[in-house]
Structures are given as C-alpha cells and as structure tokens.
C-alpha positions as MATLAB code, in Angstrom:
seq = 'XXXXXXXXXXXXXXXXXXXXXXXXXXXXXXXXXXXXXXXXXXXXXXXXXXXXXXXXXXXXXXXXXXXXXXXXXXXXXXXXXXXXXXXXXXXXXXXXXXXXXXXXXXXXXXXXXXXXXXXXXXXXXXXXXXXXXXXXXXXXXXXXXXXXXXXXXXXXXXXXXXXXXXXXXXXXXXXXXXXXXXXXXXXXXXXXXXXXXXXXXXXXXXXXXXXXXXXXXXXXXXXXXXXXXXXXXXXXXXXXXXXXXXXXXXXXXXXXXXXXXXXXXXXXXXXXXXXXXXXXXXXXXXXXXXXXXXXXXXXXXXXXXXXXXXX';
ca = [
     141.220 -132.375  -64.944;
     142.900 -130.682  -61.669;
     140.343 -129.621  -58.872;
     139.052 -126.581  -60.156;
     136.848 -125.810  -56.967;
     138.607 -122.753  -56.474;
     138.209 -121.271  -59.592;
     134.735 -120.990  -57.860;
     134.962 -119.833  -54.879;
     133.443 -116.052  -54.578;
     135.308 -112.993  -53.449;
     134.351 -109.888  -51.649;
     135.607 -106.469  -52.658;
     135.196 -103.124  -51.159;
     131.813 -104.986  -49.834;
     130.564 -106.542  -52.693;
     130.636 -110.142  -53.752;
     132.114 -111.257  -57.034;
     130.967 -115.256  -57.710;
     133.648 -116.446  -58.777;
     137.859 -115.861  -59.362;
     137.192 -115.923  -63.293;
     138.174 -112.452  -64.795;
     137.551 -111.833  -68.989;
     140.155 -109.375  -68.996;
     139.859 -105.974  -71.431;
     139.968 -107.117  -75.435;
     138.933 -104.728  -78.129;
     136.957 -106.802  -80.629;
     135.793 -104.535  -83.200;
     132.285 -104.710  -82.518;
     131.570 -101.394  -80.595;
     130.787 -101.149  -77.348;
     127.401  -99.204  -77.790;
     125.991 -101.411  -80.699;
     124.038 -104.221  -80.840;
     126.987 -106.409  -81.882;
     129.117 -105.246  -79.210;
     126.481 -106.013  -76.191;
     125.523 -109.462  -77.776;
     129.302 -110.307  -77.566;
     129.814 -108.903  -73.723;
     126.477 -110.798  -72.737;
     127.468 -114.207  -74.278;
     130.395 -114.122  -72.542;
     128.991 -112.856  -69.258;
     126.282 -115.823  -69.997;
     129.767 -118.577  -70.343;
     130.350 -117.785  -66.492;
     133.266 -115.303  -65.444;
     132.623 -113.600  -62.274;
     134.191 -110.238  -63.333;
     133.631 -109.274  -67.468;
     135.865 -105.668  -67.914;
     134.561 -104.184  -71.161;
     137.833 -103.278  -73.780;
     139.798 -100.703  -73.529;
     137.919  -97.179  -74.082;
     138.879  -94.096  -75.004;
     138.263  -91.310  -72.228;
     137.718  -89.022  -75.197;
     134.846  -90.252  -76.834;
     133.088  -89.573  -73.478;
     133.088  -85.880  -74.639;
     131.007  -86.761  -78.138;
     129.907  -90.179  -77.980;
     129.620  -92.519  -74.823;
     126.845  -91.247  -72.918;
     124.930  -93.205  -69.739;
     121.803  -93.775  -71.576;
     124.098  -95.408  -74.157;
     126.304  -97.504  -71.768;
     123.549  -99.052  -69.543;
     121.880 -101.353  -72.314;
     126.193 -102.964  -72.346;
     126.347 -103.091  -68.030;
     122.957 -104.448  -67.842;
     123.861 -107.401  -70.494;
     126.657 -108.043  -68.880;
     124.691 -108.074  -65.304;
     121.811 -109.700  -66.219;
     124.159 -112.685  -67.291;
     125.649 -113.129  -63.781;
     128.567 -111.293  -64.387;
     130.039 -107.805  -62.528;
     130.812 -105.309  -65.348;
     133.857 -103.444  -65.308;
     135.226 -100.942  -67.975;
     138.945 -100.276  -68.968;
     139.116  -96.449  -69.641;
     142.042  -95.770  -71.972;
     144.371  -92.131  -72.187;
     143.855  -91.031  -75.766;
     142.826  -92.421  -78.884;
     143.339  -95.555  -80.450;
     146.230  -94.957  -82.886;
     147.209  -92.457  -81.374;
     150.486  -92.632  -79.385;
     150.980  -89.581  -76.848;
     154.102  -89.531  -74.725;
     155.043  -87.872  -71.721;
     156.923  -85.289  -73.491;
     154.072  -83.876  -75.182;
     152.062  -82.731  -72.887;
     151.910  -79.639  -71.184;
     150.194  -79.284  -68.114;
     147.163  -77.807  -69.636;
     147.041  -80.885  -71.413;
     147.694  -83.078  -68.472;
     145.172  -81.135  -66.361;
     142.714  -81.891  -69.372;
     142.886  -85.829  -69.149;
     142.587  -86.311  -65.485;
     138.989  -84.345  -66.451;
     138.465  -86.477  -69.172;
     139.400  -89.783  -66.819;
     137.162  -87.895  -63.858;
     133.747  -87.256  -66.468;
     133.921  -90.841  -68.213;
     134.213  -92.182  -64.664;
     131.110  -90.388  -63.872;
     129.163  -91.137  -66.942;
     129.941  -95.275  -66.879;
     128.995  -95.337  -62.766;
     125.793  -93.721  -63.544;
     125.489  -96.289  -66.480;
     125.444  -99.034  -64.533;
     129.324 -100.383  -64.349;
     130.055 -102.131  -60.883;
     133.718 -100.737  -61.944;
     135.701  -98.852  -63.806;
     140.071  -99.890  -64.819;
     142.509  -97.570  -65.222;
     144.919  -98.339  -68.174;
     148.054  -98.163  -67.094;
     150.271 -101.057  -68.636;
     151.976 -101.978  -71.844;
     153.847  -99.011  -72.539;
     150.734  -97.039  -73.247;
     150.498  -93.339  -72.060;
     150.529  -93.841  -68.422;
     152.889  -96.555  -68.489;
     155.295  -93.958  -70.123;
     154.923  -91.700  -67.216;
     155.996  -94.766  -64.547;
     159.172  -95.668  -67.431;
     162.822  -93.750  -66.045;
     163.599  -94.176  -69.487;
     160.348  -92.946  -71.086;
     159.370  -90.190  -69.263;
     162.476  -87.271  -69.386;
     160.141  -84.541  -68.302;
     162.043  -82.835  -65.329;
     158.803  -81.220  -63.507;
     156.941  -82.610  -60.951;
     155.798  -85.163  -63.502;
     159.224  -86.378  -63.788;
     162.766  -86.914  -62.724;
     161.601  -88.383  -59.736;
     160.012  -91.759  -58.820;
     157.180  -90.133  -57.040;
     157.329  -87.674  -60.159;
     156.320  -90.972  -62.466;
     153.820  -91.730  -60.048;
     151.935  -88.540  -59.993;
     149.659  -88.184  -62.863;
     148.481  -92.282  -61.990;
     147.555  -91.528  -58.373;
     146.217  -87.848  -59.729;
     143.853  -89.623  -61.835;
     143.081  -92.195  -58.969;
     142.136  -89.609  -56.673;
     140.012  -87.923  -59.179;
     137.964  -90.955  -60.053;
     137.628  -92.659  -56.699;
     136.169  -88.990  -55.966;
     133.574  -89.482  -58.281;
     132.521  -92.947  -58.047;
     129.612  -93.850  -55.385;
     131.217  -95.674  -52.602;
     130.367  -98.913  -53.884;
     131.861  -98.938  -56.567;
     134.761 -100.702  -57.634;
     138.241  -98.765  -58.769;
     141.273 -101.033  -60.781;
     143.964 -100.139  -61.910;
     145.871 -102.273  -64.942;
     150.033 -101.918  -64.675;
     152.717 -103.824  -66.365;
     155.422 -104.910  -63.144;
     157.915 -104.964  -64.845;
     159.174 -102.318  -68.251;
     161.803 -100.293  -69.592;
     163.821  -98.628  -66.817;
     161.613 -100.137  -63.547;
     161.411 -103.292  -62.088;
     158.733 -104.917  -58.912;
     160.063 -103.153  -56.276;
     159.436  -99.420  -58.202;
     155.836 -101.312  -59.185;
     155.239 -101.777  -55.624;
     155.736  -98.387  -54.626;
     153.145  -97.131  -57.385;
     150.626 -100.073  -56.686;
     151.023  -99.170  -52.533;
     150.341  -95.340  -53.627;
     146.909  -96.528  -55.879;
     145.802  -98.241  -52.630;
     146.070  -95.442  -50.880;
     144.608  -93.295  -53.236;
     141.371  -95.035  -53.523;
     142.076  -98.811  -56.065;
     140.325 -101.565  -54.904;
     142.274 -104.119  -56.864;
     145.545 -104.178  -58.945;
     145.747 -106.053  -62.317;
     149.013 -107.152  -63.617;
     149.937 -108.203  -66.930;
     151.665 -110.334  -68.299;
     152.950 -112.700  -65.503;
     156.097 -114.765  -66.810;
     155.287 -117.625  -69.350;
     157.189 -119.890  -67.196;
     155.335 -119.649  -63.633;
     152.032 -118.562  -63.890;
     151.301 -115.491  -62.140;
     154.902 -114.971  -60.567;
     154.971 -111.503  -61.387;
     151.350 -110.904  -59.264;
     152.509 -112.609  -56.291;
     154.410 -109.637  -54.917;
     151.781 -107.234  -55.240;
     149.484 -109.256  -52.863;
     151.184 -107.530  -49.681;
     149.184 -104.637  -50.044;
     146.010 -106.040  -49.033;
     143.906 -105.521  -51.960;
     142.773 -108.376  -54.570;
     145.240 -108.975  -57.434;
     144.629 -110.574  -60.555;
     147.004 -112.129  -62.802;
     147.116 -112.677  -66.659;
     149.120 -114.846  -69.436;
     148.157 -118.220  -70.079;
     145.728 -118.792  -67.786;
     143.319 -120.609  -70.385;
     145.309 -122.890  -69.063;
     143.267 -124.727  -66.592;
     146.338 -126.210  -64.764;
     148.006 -122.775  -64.664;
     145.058 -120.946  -63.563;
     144.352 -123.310  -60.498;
     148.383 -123.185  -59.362;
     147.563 -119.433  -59.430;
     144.936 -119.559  -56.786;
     146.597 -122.692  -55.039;
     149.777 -121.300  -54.559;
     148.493 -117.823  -53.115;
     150.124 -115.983  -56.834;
     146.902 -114.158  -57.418;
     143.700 -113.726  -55.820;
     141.551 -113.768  -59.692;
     142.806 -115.200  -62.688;
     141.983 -113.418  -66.339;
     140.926 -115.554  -69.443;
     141.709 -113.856  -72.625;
     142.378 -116.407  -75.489;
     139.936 -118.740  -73.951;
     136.713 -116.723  -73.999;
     137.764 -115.860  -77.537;
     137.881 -119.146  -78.433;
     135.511 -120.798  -76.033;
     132.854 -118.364  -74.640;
     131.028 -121.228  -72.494;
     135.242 -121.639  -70.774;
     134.071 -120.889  -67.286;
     130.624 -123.327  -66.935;
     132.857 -125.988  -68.897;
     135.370 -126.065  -66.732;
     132.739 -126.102  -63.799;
     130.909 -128.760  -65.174;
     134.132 -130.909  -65.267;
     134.323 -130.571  -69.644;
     136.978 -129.576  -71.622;
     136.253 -125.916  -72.865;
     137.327 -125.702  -76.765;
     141.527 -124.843  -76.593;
     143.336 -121.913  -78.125;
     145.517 -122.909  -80.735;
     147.727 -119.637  -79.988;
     147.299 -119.555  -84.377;
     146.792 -115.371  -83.978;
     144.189 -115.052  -86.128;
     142.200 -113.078  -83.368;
     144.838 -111.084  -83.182;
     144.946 -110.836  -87.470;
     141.266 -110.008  -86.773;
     142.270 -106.698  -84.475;
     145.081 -105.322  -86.640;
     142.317 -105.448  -89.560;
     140.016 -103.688  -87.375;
     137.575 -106.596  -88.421;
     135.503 -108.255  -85.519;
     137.517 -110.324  -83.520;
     136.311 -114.141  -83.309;
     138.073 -117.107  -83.728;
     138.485 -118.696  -86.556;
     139.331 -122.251  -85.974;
     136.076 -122.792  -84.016;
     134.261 -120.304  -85.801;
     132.664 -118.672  -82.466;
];
C-alpha cells in the first residue's frame, strides 16, 4: 500500500483544525437528513474516520417549512461526536426541479439569496462547523457562470462579472451571517459549457474575496487525479479535489504532488464506511466495483447503500 501518512496529516482553516485531508463529499442517500435513518448514516460514516463529513445536497427551500435548528443539531452533533467537522451543501431550488437563468426575475433572484442567507443562519445555529454552496454540475448557479447558459443581458448576464454576480451575491450574504468561525465552501465545476479554468479562476478569486474559506472542485480528469484542482490552489485558500479518489494511490499523488490540499471519498464511503481508519490502519478498505447500483438506488429514490457488500 503507498505511504498514506498524509492522508493524515491535519489542516487548519479560517483557525480551526480539521484532523485529517479525508473529505465525504455531498451524496443524497434517500434517508433524510432530519430522521433517524439519515443521522445513523452521517454518524457511521463520521465514526469510519474522514476529517470533513458535508451533509447532501439541501434544498434552501425547505428551510422556510421544514429544516429548523432544533431539527438539524441532533445530524451536526452525530456527525461531531464521531470526530468528524460537519459541513452542509445548501442547494438553489428543489430537487426535480430545474430553474434556469432565464426564469428568474429579479424578485425571484432577490428571493434566493434570502433563502441561501436564512438556511445559512438556521444550520450555524444548529451546530454545522460549515456550510457549501452548490455551484457545480450545471445546476442553477452553474447556469449563471455558463456563456452559453445564461443569455440574460442584465447585470446578471452578458458579462463575465455578470455570471459571477448572483455566486459572490450569495457569498457575501452568507459569510454575513455566519459567526466568524465558521467555515464558508463553495462547490464549482472548472471546467463547462462555454468556460474553461482561467474564467473558473476569476469566479473562485472573487469567492475568496467575498468571504469562502475553501473551493471544491469536481470532477478532476479521470486520467490525473486532481489536475483540474491544481490551478485553483494560487488563491491561497484550501482546495479539495474529487473523482476517483477511493483510489488510495490517486488520493495520495493528490496530496504528494501539491494537486489538492483535501481529497473527497464518494464511492468508497458508500461502499466501505470504515475507508478512512482502514486505510490508516494499513488494511484494504472494501473496493467499489463502479457496478452503479448506488446510483440505481438514487434514481429510485430508495436508500442508497451498496449492494455488493450489503453496507
């Protein structure tokens, strides 16, 4: 097994200490994130040894009806009394529901950096050590940042900075709310339909400024782990890099070759919970087949687990 000692090493940001460069990135699993179910799941994995655990993707609506502090802090405090930082991934709209840039009028612009501001709010006084902002995979945001997506010709539009503005708008209006210690990420795709790493970089350099404490990229290239992170470490904060990194080869050439300062697990904590204290204890965690069965699992809307090793 490669030397995996720096996998392990622990890493301050904005003054506190994560334990270690393990990150289980955001999955939805089907399980809720208020239920019993849900918070067993986040605290078994927190219990297999990731420094960082960031809680699926969440929909800054249902912080209007539904996700309320009292009901969040039972889900942070699993995670934390496991070892773990929690972290949640706040999502722009519903899921199924596909909102694009050209729908939205500023009214309705003006009403989701509330929404993003208020479940901010409610998850710091929950208990979260962070909150993400999703901004990747061609999902609402993401639109915004596309040239070829977003057609709006306002000050939401036509221009780079344009693209930019409802990201570092919401950025601003978070990092206003959170207590100082607190973290602030912010997930981005580097490269998508009509932009490219140096257009990334200008957004990612504006986040910084605006108040994100670390920039998560996905997916890296398939071919050299975390290549498409290594760019983004320039601007000073931590950057964490996704695809493949179950791999425990790929995950230390990440680190070793100064690509990324965290790695994120997806597949393996699916498949393996326990992947972090195996690899630590020099064992071989149980391997993803890549069969897609967790991901048969989340079309279904049936709890994701996996299947060949029935965890």
């Amino acid at each position: 097994m490669d030397d995996v000692t720096l996998l392990f090493e622990p890493l301050e940001v904005r003054g506190r200490c994560l334990p270690n460069r393990i990150v289980m990135p955001p999955m939805v699993v089907n399980r809720g994130i208020d239920t019993p179910e849900g918070i067993a799941w986040y605290g078994e994995h927190a219990r297999g040894g990731p420094g960082l655990v960031t809680v699926e993707a969440t929909s800054v609506a249902g912080f209007a009806n539904r996700y309320t502090a009292d009901g969040l802090r039972p889900l942070a405090t699993a995670i934390q009394e496991a070892g773990a930082m929690a972290a949640i991934q706040l999502f722009p709209g519903t899921r199924g529901q596909r909102l694009t840039p050209g729908e939205m009028d500023r009214a309705a612009i003006d009403a989701l950096i509330g929404e993003y501001t208020e479940a901010a709010r409610i998850c710091a006084e929950a208990g979260f050590d962070g909150v993400e902002v999703h901004g990747a995979h061609g999902f609402l945001l993401n639109q915004f940042f596309s040239a070829t997506q977003n057609t709006r010709t306002d000050a939401y539009g036509a221009t780079l900075n344009g693209r930019m503005l409802l990201a570092v708008q919401i950025v601003r209006a978070i990092r206003a709310v959170l207590p100082d210690d607190r973290l602030l990420l912010y997930r981005h795709t580097p490269v998508g339909p009509g932009y490219g790493i140096e257009e990334s970089l200008t957004l990612a350099q504006a986040l910084v400024d605006a108040g994100v404490d670390a920039i998560d990229l996905s997916p890296s290239s398939i071919d050299a782990p975390g290549d498409r992170s290594a760019p983004f470490r320039i601007l000073g904060v931590p950057v964490i890099a996704v695809n493949g990194l179950d791999d425990v080869g790929r995950a230390v050439e990440v680190l070793r070759e100064g690509r990324a300062d965290l790695v994120a697990v997806g597949r393996g904590l699916i498949a393996d919970p326990l992947w972090p204290e195996r690899i630590r204890a020099g064992l071989d965690p149980a391997p993803c087949a890549h069969c897609d069965l967790c991901h048969r699992d989340l079309a279904r809307g049936e709890p994701v687990r996996c299947d060949r090793w029935a965890s």
